[in-house]
C-alpha positions, 0 to 999 in steps of 0.5 A: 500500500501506498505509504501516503494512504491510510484505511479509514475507520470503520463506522459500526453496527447498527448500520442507521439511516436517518430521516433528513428534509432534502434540499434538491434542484429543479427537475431541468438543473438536474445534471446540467453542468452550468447547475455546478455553479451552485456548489462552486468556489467560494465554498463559503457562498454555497448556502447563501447561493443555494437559499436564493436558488430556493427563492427563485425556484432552482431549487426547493426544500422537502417540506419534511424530513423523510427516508427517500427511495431514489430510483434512476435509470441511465443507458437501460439500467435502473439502480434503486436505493435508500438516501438517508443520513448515515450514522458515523458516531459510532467506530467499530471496535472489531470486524464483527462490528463493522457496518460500513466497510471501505474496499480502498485506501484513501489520502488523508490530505484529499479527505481534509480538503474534502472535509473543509469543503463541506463544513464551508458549504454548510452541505452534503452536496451528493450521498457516498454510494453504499452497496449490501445484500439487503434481507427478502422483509427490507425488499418488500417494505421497498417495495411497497413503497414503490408500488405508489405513484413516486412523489417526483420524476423526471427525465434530467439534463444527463439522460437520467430517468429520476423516480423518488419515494419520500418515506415519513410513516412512523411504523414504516420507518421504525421497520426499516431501521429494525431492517438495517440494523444488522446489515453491513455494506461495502462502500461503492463510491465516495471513500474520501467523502466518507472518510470526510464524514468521520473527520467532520463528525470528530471535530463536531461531535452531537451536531448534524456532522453525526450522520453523511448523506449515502444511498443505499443499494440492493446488489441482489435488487438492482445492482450497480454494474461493476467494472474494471479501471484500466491503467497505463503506465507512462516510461514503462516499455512494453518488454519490462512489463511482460517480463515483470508479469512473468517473474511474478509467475504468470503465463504470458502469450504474445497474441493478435489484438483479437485473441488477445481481447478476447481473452480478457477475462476472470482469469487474464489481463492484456499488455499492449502498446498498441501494436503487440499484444500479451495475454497474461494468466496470473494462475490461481486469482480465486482468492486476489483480484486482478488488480492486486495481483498487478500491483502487489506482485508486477508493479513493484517489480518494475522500479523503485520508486514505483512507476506512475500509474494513469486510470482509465474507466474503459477499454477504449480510452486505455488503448487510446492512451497506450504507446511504446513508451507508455503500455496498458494494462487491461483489466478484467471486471472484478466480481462483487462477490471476490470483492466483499470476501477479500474485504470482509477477511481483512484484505483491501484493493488498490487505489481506484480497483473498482467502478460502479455504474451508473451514478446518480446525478448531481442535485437530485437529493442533497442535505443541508446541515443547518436546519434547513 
């Protein structure tokens, strides 16, 4: 690991979302980038900028605090989850405790300023994602919920089809809390914003700083799409990073660009300059993703320090990127299931291992801190 990364603490059980009173943008502001400018430097304006929204009617405030169901549909998939405030008062003293469970390392630098951020806005400007295998009752009351006509919906400036449920009925909501109580939750997205959350929460202790906006995703119901990011690794050649790849073990096959895609998958990665091709076998990856096997065992073969590292969320753009002096490294998918078991027995991916899709956009839900 990174020696300027740090595992965030771990949030425990019971695994609690809270009611809030929602602050959202207009339906037609909804994923319109010009909208960003609500949230934009100065951070300290935020609030003030954001209540004239509201009094020009960009924006409005829930009438009422309630749980949402929040329902968006993006390139044919429809993801469904729970927004509310999430409790993070609470550390977990062992790993039976923990209800909220991050998969990466974070920099703590970027989780300050991420922090600072939020208290000038006076906001929690998008819910972190939160994925779990929630229990047949908790489907059911959703579901039940879902069945009545949706207290808003529309189509957003980005494509996304929004459909939200707004939750307020005691008994339903003292349900769901029973419900929750025991889950744990992989975090899919927003590591720095939740390690944001507890270092605010610690500095402002029994204050609303106590709970981070989050939504809450079925993976068994509609589950986020999980794929693979990509790398390209710039003063690399290509010959240093096959060589590497079979000092550490694997088989590797030179290939052509078709074969060599094609094999992409579970069991391999792809080495390219964009002219020559590898199919890379690790062997047994039942109990390591792809993506820690690349870091863990290749990378650190190739230069002290260790070489830098580009991202890329798809193939295309990996290859687009990749050249004699800078190979790619095609990665397949992980699977959600590898992913929690490496988590859950104390393990961690490296640094953007994961990309869960879709997200959803930016001013749909939103928390305000001060009361509003």
């Amino acid at each position: 690991m990174d020696s300027a990364t740090i595992v965030p603490p771990y949030v425990a059980k019971p695994l609690e979302l809270l009611p809030f009173r929602a602050v959202m943008l207009a339906p037609e502001r909804v994923g319109d980038p010009a909208s960003a400018r609500a949230l934009a430097r100065p951070y300290r304006d935020v609030a003030t900028r954001l209540t004239q929204w509201i009094q020009h009617g960009r924006a409005s405030t829930d009438n009422a605090a309630a749980l949402y169901v929040h329902e968006y549909t993006s390139g044919g998939l429809t993801v469904r989850g729970l927004v509310g405030a999430l409790r993070v008062s609470e550390r977990a003293a062992s790993p039976s405790d923990r209800a909220v469970w991050p998969h990466e390392a974070i920099h703590p630098e970027q989780a300050g300023e991420l922090a600072d951020r939020m208290a000038q806005m006076e906001l929690n400007p998008a819910p972190i994602l939160l994925v779990h295998h929630g229990p047949d009752a908790l489907r059911e009351v959703l579901g039940e919920v879902t069945r009545a006509q949706p207290d808003w919906r529309y189509l957003d400036k980005t494509g996304q089809r929004q459909r939200i449920w707004a939750v307020r009925d005691t008994e339903r909501l003292d349900t769901i809390a029973t419900l929750l109580a025991t889950s744990r939750c992989l975090i899919a997205d927003g590591h720095h914003r939740y390690a944001a959350y507890l270092r605010l929460q610690e500095q402002h202790p029994g204050t609303a700083w106590d709970a981070g906006l989050a939504m809450l995703v079925d993976q068994h119901d509609t589950p986020l799409f999980l794929g693979a990011i990509h790398r390209t690794l710039p003063g690399i050649s290509l010959m240093q990073l096959a060589e590497a790849a079979r000092g550490a073990g694997a088989d590797v096959a030179e290939l052509g660009r078709a074969r060599a895609l094609g094999a992409l998958d579970s069991t391999h990665l792809v080495l390219t300059d964009a002219a020559t091709w590898y199919a890379v076998a690790p062997g047994d990856l039942s109990r390591q993703a792809a993506v820690s096997w690349l870091h863990d065992h290749v990378l650190v073969r190739l230069a002290d320090p260790l070489p830098r590292v580009e991202y890329h969320h798809s193939v295309d753009e990996a290859l687009a990127a990749s050249s004699a002096t800078t190979p790619g490294v095609l990665l397949p998918s992980p699977d959600f299931e590898q992913v929690r078991s490496i988590v859950e027995s104390g393990g961690l991916l490296p640094e953007k291992a994961t990309s869960f899709q879709p997200k959803p956009s930016l001013g749909v839900l939103m928390r305000p801190m001060n009361g509003a």
